[in-house]
N, C-alpha and C positions, 0 to 999 in steps of 0.2 A: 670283364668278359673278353676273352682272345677272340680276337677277329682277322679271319685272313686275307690277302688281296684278292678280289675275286677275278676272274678268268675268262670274262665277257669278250674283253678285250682279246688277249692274248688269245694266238691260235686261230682266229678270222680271216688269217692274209695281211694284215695291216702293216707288221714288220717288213715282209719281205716283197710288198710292191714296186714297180718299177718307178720311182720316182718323188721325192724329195716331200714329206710335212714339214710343213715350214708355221710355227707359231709365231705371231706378229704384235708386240704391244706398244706401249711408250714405256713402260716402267717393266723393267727386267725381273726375274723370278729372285735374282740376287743383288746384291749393289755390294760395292767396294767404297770401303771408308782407310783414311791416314787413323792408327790409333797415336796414342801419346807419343811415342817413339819416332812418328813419321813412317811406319812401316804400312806400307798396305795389305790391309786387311776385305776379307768379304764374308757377307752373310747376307740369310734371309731379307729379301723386304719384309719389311711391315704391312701386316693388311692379310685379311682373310682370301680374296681372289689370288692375288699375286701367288701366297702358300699352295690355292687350291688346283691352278695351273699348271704349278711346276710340277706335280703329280703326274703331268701328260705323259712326263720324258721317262716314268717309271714301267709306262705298257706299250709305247712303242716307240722308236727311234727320230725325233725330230732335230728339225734345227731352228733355233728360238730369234730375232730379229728385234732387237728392243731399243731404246735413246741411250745414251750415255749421259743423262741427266743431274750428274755430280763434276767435280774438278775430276775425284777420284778413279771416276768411271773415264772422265775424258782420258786420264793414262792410260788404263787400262786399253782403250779402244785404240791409240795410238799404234801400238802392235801392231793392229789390224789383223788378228789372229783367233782363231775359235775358239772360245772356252769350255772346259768339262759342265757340263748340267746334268745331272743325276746319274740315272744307270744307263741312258742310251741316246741321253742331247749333246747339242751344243752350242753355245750361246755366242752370237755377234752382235758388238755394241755399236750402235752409228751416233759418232759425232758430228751431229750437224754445227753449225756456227751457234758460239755462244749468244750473242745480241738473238738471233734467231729464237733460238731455243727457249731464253727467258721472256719475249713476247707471247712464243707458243703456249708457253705452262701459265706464266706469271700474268699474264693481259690476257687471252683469249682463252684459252679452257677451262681456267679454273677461277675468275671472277665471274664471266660469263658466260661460257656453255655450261659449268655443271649447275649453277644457280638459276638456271634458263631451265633444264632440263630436271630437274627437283621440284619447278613448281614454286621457287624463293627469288625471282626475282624483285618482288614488290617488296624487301627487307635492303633491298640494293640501291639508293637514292643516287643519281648521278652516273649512271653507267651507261648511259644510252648516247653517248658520242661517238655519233656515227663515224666520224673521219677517226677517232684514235680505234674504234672496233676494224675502219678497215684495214686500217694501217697492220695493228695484228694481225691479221689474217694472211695479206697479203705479202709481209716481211718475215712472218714468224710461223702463223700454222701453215700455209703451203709449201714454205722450203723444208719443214722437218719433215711432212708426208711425204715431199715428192725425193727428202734424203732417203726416210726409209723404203720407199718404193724400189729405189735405185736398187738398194740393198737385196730387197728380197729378188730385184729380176737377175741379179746377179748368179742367185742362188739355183733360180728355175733354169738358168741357162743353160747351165751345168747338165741341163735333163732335156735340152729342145726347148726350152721355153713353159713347159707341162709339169703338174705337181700340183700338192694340196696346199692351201696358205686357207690359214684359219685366223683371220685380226680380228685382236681387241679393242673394245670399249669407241669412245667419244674423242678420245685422244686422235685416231684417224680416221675418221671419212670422208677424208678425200684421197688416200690414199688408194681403195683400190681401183677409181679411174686410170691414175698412172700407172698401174700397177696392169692393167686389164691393156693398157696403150702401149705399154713394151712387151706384154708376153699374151695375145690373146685369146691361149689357148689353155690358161690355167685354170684351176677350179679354186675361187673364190668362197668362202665362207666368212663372213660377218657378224661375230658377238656381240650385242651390245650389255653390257652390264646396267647400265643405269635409266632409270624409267624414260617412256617415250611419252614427254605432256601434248596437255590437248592442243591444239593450233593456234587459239589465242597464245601462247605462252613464246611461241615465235615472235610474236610482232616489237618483241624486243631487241630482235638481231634484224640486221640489213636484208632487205629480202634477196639479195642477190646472193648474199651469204647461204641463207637456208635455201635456196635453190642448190647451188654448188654444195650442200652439204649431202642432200634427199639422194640428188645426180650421183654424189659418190657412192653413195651406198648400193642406188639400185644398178651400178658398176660391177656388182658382184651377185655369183648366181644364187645363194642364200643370204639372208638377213635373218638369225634370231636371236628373241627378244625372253628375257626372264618369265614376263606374263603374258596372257594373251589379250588383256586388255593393252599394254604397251604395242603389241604386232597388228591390234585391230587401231589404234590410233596413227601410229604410222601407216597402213593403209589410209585412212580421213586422210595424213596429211599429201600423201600423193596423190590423191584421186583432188586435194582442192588445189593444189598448187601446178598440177601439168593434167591439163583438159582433155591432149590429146592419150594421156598416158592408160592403157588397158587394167581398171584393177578389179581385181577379182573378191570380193569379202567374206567368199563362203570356201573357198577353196585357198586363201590363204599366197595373193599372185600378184605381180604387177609385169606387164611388156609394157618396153618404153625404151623406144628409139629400135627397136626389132630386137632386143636383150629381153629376154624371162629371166624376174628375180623370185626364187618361192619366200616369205615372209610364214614366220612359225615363232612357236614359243618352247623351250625344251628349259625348266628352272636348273639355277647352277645351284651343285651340292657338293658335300666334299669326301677327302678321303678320308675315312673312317680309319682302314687298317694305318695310314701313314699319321695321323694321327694319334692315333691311340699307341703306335707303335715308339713316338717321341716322348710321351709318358712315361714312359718303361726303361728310360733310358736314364743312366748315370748322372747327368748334367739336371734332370729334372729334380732329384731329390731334395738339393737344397732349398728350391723354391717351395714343394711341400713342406721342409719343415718349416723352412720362415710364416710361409703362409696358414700354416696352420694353427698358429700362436698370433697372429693377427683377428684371425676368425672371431666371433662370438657364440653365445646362445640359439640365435640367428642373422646368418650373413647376407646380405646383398648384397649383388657383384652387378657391375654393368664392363664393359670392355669394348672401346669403340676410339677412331680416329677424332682428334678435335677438333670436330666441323661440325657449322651451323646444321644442319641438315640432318643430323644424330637427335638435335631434341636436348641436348646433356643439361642444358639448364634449368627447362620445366619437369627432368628426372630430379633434380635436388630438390626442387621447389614444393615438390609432391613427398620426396621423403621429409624436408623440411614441414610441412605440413603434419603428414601423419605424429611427427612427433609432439607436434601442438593438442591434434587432436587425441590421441594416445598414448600419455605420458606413464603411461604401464614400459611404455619398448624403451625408457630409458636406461644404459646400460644393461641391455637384452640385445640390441642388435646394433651389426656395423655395417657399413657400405662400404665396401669395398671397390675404390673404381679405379681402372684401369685406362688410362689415356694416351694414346699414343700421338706424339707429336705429326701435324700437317700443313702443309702448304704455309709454313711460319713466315712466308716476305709476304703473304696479299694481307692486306690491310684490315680485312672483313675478317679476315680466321685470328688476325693479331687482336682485333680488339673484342671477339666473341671468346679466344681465355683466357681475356683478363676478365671479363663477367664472370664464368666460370670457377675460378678461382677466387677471386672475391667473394663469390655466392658460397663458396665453401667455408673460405672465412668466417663468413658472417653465419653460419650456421652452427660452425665448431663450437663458436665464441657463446650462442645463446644457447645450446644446449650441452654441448661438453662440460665433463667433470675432471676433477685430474686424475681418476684415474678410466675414464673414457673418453676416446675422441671419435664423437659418430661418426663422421668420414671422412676414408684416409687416399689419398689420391697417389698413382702410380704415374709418374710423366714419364715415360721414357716408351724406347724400342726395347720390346724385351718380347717377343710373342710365346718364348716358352712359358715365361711367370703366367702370361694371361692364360696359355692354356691349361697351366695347373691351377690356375684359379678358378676358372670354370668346372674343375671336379669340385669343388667344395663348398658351392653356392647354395643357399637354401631358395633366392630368387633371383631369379636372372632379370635385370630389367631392359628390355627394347624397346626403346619409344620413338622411335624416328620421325621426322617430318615425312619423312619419303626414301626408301631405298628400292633400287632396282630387284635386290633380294634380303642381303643383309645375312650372311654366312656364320658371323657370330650365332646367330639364332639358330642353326642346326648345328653348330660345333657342341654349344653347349648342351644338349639333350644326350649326345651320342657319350660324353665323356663325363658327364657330371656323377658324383656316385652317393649322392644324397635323395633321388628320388626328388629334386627340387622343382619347383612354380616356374613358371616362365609367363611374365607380362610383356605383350607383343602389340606393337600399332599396330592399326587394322592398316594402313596404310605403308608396311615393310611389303615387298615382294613374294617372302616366305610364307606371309600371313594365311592363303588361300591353303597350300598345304599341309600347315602347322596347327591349324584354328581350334580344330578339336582337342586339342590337349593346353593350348595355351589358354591365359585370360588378357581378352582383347582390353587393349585401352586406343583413346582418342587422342594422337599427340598434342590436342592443344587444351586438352580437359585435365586442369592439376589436379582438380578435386577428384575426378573420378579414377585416375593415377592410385592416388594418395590411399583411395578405399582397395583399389586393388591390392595396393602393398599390404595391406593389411589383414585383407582377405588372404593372400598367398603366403604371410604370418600368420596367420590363425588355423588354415587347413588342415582337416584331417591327414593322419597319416595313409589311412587307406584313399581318399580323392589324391592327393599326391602321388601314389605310386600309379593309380590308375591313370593322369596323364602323364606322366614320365614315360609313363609304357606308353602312350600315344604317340608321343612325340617323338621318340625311340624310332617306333615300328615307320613312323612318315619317312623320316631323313634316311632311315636302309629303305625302303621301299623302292628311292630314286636317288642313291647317293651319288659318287663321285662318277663312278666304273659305268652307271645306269646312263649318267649327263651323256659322257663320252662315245659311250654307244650308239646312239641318238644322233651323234656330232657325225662320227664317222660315217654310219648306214646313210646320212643325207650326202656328205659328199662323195659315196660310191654311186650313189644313184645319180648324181649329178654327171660324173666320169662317166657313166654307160650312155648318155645323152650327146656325151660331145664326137663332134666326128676321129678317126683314127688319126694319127698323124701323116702325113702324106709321105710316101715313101723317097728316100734319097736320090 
């Protein structure tokens, strides 16, 4: 089915307002890699956000602010020159100091903010050293924030100080304190992507830390959040950690220190036309035909980063399973999964795929035949193979521990062309929107996994198509062009609240 870009956007004023969008993340919409040659080379990040971001730069003219998070990136930023991003960005990378930068990623965001913030810290023995958490913090995550802060006010300056800055995710909040302390007349907006846990789940960072983290945020005059159970938790968390702080829980609010921050929930979804539109393209083909000679009778596909917090191993243990219990599906069906390499220096993601992968082992080994091997694993960066394998899934499996949304799970509806199942944790992000069409599972229930897969193998063709079509009509209902709409209309309302600029 053609689908065209919709027009929400365009046409509103947004192009041609007086003054600077500036999108803000740690990880760029693109990266630059040396190939075999030592030629530098760029493409897509990996990951469904990152893809579904860069989409921004297709409806109206931004400029993108991201880390230089590679050697390769660090050349590149060396220039210190803007780069092309799609039809109307363009991208500045900030190289903060290397030692810095690998505390930021490597010691503080992603051993322990995002496993803090998932709800998995209790999988994390030994991480609670206060002095090496503050040392990251201190060394690593406030010099990269207050690098890219610098960055962005550089960029507002150029306008008086005024302009829309819309940052991403967990990677900076503290960023838009400095950020609101050199320019404080600019319009703040705040994404977060990934779930906001309940306040016990704090008590495993320094509490000076989660103060300076809350302070950043409510530094900016929106905060939202994927659900609104995450937007009503992060109120708890303000309203228990600053006594004197005004919050509001019915109207979605907190003043604190005489700043209004509105706190909302607007779910990310994607683009549909820029998606479907990379399907169609010449470079896809091949991966259709390979992939389509991989397939079976019936395929299961799952497609996700190698991180604990995906679930990927009680997803095998459950098709593992089903094929104990119903040894009808042998040589009838394949799994096809799709892995994309993550965070391969922390320790915790090194040693959760080597489980992984041994679990696959050990499962090829007891039910494979020669001439079937029930699952066959994709390690690499590849996002075009994943999204052609997403058309030709009979099951999609999402079982996460916890996502803030989990993007996979509306790529795959929009593009699949089998009329395919989709088993969904009740506890993904997407879950609330999706639920009618998918079959929930409970990421820590293998058994009850295991019966899904089998139910989503055994279903009627007519109950298939009727949630396909569910699931369909949810992700256009609120897709990409819907998110941003939402994004924008809140930071115009924001702009009508601030005073004029004062005249020269």
């Amino acid at each position: 089915m053609e689908t065209r870009r919709p027009e929400l956007i365009k046409g509103n004023g947004y192009e041609s307002r007086d003054g600077p969008m500036i999108v803000v993340s740690n990880r760029a919409p693109i990266e630059y890699y040396l190939d075999g040659e030592g030629s530098l080379r760029r493409r897509l990040t990996a990951g469904g956000v990152s893809a579904a971001l860069t989409s921004i730069s297709n409806y109206m003219p931004v400029t993108w602010v991201a880390s230089a998070s590679s050697a390769a990136d660090r050349l590149v930023a060396a220039d210190n020159r803007p780069l092309a991003l799609g039809e109307n960005g363009s991208l500045r990378l900030v190289a903060a100091p290397a030692d810095a930068y690998d505390l930021f990623y490597n010691s503080f965001c992603n051993p322990l903010l995002w496993f803090v913030q998932h709800s998995l810290y209790h999988s994390l023995p030994g991480r609670e050293a206060v002095q090496e958490t503050l040392r990251a913090w201190e060394h690593g995550y406030l010099p990269v924030n207050q690098a890219i802060a610098e960055a962005v006010a550089t960029e507002l300056q150029a306008y008086g100080g005024r302009g829309w800055v819309m940052l991403h995710d967990y990677h900076l909040y503290a960023a838009p304190l400095f950020i609101r302390n050199l320019c404080p007349e600019a319009v703040l907006q705040h994404f977060v992507h990934v779930p906001w846990p309940c306040l016990d789940a704090w008590q495993h960072v320094p509490r000076p830390i989660v103060d300076s983290i809350v302070e950043g945020l409510l530094a900016n005059d929106s905060v939202v959040f994927q659900t609104e159970g995450s937007a009503q938790e992060f109120l708890l968390t303000c309203w228990a950690l600053f006594p004197r702080a005004k919050v509001d829980f019915n109207n979605g609010s907190v003043v604190y220190r005489g700043h209004h921050t509105r706190v909302w929930a607007n779910p990310m979804s994607v683009d549909v036309f820029e998606l479907r539109s990379r399907l169609s393209s010449p470079e896809a083909r091949p991966y259709f035909e390979r992939l389509e000679r991989e397939a079976a009778e019936r395929t299961i596909v799952r497609v996700d980063r190698l991180d604990p917090s995906k679930n990927i191993l009680a997803g095998l243990q459950a098709f593992d399973l089903l094929l104990r219990n119903h040894p009808e599906w042998s040589g009838r069906v394949t799994f096809l999964s799709f892995l994309i390499p993550s965070r391969t220096k922390i320790a915790e993601y090194k040693k959760y795929a080597e489980r992984v992968f041994s679990t696959v082992r050990d499962i090829n080994a007891r039910h494979g035949r020669a001439d079937w091997t029930p699952i066959k694993v994709f390690y690499e960066h590849n996002r075009l193979q994943s999204l052609v394998a997403l058309t030709l899934y009979d099951v999609l499996i999402v079982n996460s521990v916890a996502d803030g949304m989990n993007l996979v799970s509306k790529e795959g509806p929009v593009l699949n062309r089998r009329d395919g199942s989709m088993l969904l944790s009740v506890t993904a992000g997407s879950y609330q929107e999706l639920r009618d069409g998918a079959l929930a599972v409970s990421p820590d229930n293998v058994a009850g996994t295991a019966d899904a897969l089998h139910r989503a193998l055994t279903m009627s063709p007519e109950e298939r198509h009727e949630r396909a079509t569910l699931l369909r009509r949810a992700v256009l209902r609120h897709d990409f062009s819907r998110w941003l709409q939402l994004q924008m209309e809140d930071l115009t309302a924001i702009e009508s609240t601030k005073p004029a600029p004062a005249a020269a």
